[in-house]
FIMISE-208894 format. One record per residue (C-alpha): x negated, y negated, z negated; residue in one letter; residue number from 1. Coordinates in Angstrom, 2 decimals, m for minus. Layout:
<recs>
<rec px="X" py="Y" pz="Z" aa="a" i="NUM"/>
...
</recs>
This chain:
<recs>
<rec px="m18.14" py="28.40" pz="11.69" aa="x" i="1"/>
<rec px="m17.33" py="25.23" pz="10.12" aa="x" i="2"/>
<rec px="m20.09" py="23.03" pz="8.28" aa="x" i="3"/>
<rec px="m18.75" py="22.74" pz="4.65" aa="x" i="4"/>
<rec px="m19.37" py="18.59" pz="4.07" aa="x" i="5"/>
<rec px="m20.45" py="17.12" pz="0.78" aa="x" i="6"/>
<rec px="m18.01" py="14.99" pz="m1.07" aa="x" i="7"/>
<rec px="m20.67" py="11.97" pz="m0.45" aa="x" i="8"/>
<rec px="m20.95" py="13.39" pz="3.75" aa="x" i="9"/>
<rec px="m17.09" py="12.66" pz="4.69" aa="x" i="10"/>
<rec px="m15.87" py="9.65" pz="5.97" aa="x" i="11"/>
<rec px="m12.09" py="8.89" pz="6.07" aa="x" i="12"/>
<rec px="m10.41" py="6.48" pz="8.53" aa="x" i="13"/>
<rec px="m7.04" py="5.83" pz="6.95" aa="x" i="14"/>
<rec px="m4.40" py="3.32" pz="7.51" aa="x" i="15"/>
<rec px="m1.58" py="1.59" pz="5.02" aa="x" i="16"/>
<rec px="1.32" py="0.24" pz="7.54" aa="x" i="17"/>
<rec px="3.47" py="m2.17" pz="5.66" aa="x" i="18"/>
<rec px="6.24" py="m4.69" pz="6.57" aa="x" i="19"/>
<rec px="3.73" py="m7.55" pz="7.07" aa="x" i="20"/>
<rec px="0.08" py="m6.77" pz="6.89" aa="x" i="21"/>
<rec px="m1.69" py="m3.64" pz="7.53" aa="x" i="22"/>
<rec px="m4.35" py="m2.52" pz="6.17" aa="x" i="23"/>
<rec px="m7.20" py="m0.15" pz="7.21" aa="x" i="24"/>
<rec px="m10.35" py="1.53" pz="5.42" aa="x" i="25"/>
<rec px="m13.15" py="3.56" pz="6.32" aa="x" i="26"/>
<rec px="m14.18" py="5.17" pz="2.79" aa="x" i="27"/>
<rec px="m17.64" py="7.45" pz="2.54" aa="x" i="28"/>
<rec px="m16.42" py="9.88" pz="0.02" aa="x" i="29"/>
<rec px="m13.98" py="7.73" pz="m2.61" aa="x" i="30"/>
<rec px="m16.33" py="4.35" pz="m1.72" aa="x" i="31"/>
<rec px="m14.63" py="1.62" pz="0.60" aa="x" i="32"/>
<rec px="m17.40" py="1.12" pz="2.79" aa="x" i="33"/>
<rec px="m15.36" py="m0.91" pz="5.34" aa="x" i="34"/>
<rec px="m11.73" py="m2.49" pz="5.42" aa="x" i="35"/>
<rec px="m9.17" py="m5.16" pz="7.51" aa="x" i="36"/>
<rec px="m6.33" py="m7.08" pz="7.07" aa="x" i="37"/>
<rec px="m3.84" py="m7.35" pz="10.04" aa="x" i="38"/>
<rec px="m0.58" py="m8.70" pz="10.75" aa="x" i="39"/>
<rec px="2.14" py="m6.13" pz="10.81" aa="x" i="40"/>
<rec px="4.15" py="m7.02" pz="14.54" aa="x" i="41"/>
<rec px="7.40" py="m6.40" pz="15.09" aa="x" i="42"/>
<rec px="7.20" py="m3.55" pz="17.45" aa="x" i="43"/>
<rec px="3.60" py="m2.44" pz="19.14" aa="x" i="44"/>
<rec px="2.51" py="0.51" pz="21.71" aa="x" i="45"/>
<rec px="m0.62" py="2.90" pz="21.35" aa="x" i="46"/>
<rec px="m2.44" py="0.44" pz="23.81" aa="x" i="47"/>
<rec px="m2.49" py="m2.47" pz="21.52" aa="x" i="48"/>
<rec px="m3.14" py="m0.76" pz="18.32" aa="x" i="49"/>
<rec px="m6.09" py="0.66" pz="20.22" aa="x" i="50"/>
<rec px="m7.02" py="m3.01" pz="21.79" aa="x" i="51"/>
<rec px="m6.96" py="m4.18" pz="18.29" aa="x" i="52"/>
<rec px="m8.80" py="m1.51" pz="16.09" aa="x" i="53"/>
<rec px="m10.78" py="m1.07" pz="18.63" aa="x" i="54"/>
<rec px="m13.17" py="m4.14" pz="18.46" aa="x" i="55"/>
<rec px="m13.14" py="m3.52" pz="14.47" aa="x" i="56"/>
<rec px="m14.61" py="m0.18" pz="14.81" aa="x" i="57"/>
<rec px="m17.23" py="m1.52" pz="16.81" aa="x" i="58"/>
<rec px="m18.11" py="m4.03" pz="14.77" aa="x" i="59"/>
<rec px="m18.72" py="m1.62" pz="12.04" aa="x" i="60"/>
<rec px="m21.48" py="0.22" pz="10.77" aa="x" i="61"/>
<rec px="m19.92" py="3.56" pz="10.77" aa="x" i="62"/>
<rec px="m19.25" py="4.72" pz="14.28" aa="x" i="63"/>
<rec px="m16.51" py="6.87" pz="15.49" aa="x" i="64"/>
<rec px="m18.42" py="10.10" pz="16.06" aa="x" i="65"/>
<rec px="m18.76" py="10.10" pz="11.85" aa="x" i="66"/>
<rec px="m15.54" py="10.28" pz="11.54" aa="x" i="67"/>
<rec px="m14.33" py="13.28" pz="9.70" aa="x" i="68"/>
<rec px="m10.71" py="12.70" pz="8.45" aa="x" i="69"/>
<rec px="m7.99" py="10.52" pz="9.51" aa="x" i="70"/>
<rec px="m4.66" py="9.23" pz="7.40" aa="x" i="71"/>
<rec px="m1.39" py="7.07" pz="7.85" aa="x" i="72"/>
<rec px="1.02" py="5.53" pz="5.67" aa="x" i="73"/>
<rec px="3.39" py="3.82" pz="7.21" aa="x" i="74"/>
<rec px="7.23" py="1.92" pz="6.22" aa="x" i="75"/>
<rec px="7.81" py="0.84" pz="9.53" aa="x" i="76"/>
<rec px="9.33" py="3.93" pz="11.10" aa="x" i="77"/>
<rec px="8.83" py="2.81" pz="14.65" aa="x" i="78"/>
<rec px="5.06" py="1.92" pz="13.98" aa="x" i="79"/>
<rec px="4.07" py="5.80" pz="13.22" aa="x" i="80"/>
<rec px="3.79" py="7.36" pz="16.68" aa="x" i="81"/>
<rec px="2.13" py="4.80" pz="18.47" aa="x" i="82"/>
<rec px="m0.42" py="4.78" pz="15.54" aa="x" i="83"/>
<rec px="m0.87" py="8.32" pz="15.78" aa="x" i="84"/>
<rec px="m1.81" py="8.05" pz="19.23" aa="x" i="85"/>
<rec px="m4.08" py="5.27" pz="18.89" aa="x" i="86"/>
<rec px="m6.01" py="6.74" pz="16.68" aa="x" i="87"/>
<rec px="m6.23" py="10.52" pz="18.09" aa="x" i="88"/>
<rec px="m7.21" py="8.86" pz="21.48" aa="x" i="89"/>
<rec px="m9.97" py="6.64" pz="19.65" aa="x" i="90"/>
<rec px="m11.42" py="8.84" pz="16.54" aa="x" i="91"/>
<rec px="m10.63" py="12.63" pz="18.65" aa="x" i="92"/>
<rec px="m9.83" py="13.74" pz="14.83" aa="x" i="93"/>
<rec px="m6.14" py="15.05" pz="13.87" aa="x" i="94"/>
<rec px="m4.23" py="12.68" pz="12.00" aa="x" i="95"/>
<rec px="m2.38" py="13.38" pz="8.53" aa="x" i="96"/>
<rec px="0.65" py="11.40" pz="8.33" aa="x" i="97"/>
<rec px="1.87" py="10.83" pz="4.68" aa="x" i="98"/>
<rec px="4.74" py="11.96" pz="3.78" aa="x" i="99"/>
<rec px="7.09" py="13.74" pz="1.31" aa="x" i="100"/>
<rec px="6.26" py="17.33" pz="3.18" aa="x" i="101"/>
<rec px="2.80" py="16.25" pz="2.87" aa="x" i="102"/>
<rec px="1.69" py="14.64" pz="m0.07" aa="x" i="103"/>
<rec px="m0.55" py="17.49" pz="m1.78" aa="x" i="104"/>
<rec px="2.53" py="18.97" pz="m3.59" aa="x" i="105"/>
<rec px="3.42" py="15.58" pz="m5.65" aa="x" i="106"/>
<rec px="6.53" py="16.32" pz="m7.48" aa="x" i="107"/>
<rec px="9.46" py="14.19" pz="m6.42" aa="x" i="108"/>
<rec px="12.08" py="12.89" pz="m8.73" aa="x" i="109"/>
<rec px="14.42" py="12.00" pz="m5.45" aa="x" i="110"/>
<rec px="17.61" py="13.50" pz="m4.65" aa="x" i="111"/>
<rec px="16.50" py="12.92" pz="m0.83" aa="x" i="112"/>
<rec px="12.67" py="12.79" pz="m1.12" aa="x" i="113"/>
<rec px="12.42" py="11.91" pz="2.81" aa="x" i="114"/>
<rec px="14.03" py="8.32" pz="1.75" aa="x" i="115"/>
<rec px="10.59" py="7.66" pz="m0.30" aa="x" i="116"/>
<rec px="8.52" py="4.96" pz="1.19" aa="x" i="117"/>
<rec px="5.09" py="6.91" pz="1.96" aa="x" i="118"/>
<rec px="3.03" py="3.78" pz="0.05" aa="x" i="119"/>
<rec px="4.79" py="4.37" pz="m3.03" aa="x" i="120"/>
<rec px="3.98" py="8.13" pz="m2.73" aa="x" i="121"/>
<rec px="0.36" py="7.14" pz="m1.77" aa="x" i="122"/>
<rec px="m0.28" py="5.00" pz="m5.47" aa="x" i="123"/>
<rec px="0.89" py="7.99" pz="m7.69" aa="x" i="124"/>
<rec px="m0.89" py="10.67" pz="m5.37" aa="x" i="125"/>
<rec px="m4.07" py="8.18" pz="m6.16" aa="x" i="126"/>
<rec px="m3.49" py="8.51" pz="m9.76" aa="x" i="127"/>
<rec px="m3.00" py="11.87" pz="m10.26" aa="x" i="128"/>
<rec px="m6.38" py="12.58" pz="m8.58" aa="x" i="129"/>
<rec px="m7.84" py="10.56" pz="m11.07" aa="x" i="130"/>
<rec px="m6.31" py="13.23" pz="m14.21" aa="x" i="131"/>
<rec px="m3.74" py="10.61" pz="m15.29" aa="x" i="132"/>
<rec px="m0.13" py="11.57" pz="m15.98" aa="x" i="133"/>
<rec px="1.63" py="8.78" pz="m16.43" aa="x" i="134"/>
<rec px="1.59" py="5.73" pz="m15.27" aa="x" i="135"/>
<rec px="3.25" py="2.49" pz="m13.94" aa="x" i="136"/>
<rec px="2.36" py="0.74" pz="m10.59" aa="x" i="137"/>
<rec px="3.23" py="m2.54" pz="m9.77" aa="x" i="138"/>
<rec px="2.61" py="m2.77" pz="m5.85" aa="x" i="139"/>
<rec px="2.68" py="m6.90" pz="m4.66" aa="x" i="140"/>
<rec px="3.67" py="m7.07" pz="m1.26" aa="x" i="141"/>
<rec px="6.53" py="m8.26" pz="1.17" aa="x" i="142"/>
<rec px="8.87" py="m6.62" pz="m1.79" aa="x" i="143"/>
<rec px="6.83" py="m5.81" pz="m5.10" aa="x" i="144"/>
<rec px="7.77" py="m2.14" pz="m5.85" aa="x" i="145"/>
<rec px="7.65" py="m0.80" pz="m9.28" aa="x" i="146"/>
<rec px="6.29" py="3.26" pz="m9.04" aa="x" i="147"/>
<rec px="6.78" py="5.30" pz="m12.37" aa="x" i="148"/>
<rec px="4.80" py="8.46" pz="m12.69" aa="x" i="149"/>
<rec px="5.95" py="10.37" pz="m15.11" aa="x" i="150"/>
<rec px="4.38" py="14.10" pz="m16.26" aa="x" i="151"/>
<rec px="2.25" py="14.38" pz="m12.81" aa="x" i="152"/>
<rec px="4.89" py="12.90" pz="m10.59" aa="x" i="153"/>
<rec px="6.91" py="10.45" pz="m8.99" aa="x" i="154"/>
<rec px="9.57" py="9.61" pz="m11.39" aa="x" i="155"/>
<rec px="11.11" py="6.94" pz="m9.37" aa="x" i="156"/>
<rec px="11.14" py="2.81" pz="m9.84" aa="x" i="157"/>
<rec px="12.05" py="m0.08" pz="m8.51" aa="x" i="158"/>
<rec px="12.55" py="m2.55" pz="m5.90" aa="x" i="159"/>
<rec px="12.78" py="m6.16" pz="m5.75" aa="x" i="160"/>
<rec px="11.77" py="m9.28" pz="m3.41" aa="x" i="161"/>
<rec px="7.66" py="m10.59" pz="m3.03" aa="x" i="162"/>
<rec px="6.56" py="m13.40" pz="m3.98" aa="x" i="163"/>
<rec px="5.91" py="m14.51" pz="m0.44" aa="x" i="164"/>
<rec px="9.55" py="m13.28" pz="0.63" aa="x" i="165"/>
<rec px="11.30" py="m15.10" pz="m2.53" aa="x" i="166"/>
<rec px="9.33" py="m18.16" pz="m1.16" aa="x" i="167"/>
<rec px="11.02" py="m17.95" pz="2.30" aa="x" i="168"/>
<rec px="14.62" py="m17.44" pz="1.28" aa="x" i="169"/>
<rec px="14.49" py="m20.16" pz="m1.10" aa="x" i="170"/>
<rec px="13.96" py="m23.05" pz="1.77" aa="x" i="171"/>
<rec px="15.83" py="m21.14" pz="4.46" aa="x" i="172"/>
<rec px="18.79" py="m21.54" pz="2.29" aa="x" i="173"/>
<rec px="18.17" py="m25.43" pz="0.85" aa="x" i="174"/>
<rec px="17.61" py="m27.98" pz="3.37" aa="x" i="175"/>
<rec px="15.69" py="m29.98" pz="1.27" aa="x" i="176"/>
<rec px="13.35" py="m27.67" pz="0.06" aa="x" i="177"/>
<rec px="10.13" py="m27.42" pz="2.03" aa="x" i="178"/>
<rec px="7.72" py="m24.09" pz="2.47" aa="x" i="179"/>
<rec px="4.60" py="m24.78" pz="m0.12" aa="x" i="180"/>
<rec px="1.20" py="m23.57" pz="m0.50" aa="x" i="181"/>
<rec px="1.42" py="m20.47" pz="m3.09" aa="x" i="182"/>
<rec px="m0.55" py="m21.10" pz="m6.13" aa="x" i="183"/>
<rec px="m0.61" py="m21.58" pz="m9.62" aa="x" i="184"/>
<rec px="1.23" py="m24.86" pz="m11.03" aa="x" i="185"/>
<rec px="m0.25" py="m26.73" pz="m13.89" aa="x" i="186"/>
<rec px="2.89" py="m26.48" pz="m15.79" aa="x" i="187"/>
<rec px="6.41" py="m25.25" pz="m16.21" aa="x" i="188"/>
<rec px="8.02" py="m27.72" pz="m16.33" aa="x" i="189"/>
<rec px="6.87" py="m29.58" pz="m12.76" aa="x" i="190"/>
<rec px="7.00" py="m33.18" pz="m12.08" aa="x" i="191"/>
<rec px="7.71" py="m32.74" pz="m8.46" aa="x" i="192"/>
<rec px="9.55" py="m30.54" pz="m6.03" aa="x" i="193"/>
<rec px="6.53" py="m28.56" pz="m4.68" aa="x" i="194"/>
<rec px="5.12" py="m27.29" pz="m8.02" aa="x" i="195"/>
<rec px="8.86" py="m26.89" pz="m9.43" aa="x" i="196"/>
<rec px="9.10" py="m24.44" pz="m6.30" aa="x" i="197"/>
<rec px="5.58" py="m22.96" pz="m7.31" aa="x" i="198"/>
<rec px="6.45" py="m22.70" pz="m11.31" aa="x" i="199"/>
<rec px="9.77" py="m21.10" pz="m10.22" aa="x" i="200"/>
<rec px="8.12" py="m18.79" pz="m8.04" aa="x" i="201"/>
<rec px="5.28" py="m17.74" pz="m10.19" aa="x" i="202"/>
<rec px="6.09" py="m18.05" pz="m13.52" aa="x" i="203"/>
<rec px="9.70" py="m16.17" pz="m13.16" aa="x" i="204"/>
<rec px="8.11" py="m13.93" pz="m10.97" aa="x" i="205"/>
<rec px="5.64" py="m13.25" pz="m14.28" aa="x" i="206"/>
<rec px="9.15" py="m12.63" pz="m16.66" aa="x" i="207"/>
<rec px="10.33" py="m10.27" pz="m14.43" aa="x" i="208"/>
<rec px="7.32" py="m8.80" pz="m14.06" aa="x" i="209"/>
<rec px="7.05" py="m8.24" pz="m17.92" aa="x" i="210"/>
<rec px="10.23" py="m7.43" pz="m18.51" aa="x" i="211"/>
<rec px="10.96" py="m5.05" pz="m16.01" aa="x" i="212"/>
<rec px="7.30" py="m3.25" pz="m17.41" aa="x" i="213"/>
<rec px="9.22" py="m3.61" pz="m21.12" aa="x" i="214"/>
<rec px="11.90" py="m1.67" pz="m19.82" aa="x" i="215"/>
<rec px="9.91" py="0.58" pz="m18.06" aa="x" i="216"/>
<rec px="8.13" py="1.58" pz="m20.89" aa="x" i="217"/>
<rec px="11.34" py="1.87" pz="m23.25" aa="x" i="218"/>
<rec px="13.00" py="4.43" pz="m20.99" aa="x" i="219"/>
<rec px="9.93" py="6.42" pz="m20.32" aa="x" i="220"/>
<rec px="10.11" py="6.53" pz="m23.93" aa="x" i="221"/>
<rec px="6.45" py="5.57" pz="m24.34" aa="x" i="222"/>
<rec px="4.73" py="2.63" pz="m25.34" aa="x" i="223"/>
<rec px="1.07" py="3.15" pz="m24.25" aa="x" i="224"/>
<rec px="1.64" py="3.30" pz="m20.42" aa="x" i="225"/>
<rec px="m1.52" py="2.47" pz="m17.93" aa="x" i="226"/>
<rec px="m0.02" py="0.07" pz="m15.84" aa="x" i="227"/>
<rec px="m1.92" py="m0.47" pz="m12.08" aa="x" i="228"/>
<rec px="m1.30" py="m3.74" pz="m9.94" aa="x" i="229"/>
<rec px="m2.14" py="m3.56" pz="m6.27" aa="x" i="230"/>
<rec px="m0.76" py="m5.34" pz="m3.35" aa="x" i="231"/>
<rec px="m1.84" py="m8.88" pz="m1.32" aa="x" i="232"/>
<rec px="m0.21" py="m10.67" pz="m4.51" aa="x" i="233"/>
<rec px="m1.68" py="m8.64" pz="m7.09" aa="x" i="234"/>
<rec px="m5.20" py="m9.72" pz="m7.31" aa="x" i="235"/>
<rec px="m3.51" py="m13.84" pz="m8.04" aa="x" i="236"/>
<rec px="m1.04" py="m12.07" pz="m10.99" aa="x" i="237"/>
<rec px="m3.69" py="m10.41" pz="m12.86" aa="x" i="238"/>
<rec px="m5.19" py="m13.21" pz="m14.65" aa="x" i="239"/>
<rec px="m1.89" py="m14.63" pz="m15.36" aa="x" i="240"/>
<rec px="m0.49" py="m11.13" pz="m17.14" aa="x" i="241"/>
<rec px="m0.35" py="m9.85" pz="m20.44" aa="x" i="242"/>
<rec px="1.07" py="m6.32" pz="m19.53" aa="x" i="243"/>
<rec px="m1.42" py="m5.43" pz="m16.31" aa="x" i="244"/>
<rec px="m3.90" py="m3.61" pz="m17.07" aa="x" i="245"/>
<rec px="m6.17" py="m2.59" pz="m13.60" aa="x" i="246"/>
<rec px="m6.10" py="m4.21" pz="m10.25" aa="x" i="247"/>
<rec px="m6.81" py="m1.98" pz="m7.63" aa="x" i="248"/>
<rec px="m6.36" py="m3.27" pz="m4.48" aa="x" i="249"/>
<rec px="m7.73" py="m0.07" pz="m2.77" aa="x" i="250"/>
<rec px="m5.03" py="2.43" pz="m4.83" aa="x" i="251"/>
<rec px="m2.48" py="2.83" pz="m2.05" aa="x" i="252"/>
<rec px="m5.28" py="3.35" pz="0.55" aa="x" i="253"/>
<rec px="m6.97" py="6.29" pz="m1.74" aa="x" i="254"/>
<rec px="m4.01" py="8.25" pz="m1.97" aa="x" i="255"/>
<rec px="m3.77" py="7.88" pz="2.02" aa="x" i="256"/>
<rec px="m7.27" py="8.94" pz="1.72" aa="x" i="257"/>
<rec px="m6.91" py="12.17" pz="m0.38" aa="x" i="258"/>
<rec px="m4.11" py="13.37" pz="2.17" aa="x" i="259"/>
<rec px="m6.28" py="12.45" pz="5.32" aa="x" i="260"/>
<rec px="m8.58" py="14.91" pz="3.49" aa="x" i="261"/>
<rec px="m6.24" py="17.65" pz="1.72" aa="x" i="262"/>
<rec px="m3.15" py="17.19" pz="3.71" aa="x" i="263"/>
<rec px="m1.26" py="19.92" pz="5.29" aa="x" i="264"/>
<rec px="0.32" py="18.85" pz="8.36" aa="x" i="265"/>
<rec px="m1.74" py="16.94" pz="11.09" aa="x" i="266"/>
<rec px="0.27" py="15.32" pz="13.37" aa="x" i="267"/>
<rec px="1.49" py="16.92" pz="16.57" aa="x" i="268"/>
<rec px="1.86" py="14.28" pz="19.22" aa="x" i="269"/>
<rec px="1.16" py="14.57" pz="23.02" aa="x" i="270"/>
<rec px="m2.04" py="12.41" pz="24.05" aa="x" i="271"/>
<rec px="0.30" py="11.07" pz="27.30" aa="x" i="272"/>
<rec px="3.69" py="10.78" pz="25.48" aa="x" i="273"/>
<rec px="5.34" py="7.73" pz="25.44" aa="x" i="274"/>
<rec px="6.03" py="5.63" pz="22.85" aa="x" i="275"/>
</recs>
């Protein structure tokens, strides 16, 4: 007979694959206890996810054997079995793998609701376990994703380019333009080529932001719409916007947290398949 575990007793390990970083937590109950930042490779096996995860569980506090639940995200399609692998040889727990066929019954406003990216599903998923039902996510990555939850569900969005990938388009394209340093210019209107890169960056990046929220808004047909910025970037935009009103830069990994824990469809995967 299984032990029923307190809220406060579980501990989740759950992982956010993205196009360039990925992140990892290990919550007790809804509290981050501990979390990394790695470098997304191109293409990976089980064996190195394990080589590098590895030394960060053992660095941390919280060993393996606590371990109750285990959850992926992932966008890189090639990245999700040796992931699941990894961590079934390492944690011995089954792994919930988000997706739209297992995302705690979040409505889907997609014609095809497989074509979803799972970290876009993950942010609303986060939100509704928090009671709200609408709501607007602004998620800063590689591309900075706009998520609209609308009456308890994903209503759709949009896509457009990072900060960081806007960055390295503009000087692959002009020879004379140089990568910078990413941070915030003194003015607009820049007296030099590196903060004219950084005002164009940031500041245009900022109108787009806040008109693309404006419009948002006006076809939700509400004016009074939480709006949640997560993401590497979003932490560096908060302080600069008018129309953000939480940074959370643990949202996406919650909602992979909730379906580690309430998720319906572990992972089959043989421990000695290939890749």
């Amino acid at each position: 007979m299984k032990k029923n575990l307190k809220k406060s007793d579980t501990y989740s390990f759950v992982v956010d694959v993205g196009n360039s970083h990925t992140v990892l937590g290990i919550f007790k109950g809804d509290k981050v206890v501990d979390h990394w930042r790695l470098t997304t490779r191109k293409e990976t096996t089980s064996d190195e996810v394990m080589n590098r995860i590895g030394g960060l569980i053992r660095f941390s506090e919280i060993k393996p054997s606590a371990i109750t639940h285990v959850g992926l995200s992932t966008v890189v399609p090639a990245h999700e079995r040796p992931w699941i692998k990894a961590l079934q040889t390492l944690l011995k727990r089954p792994v919930q793998v988000v997706s739209s066929r297992n995302c705690l019954d979040c409505p889907i406003s997609y014609p095809n609701p497989a074509s979803l990216g799972s970290d876009r599903l993950c942010n609303i998923i986060a939100l509704r376990d928090r009671g709200y039902k609408d709501a607007i996510v602004v998620d800063m990555g590689t591309a900075t994703t706009f998520d609209v939850m609308k009456d308890g569900g994903f209503a759709g969005g949009l896509i457009i380019p990072g900060i960081s990938a806007s960055l390295d388009v503009l000087t692959e394209k002009a020879a004379r333009l140089l990568p910078v340093s990413i941070e915030w210019p003194e003015h607009v209107i820049a007296n030099n080529t590196d903060d004219a890169i950084r005002a164009g960056l940031l500041y245009g990046f900022m109108a787009e932001l806040e008109t693309l929220v404006e419009k948002i808004k006006a076809e939700m047909g509400k004016k009074k719409v939480p709006v949640f910025a997560t993401g590497g970037w979003g932490r560096m935009v908060m302080g600069h916007s008018k129309v953000i009103d939480t940074y959370d830069p643990y949202l996406t990994l919650n909602g992979v947290r909730l379906v580690a824990l309430h998720g319906n469809s572990a992972a089959e995967l043989e421990r000695d398949s290939d890749e």
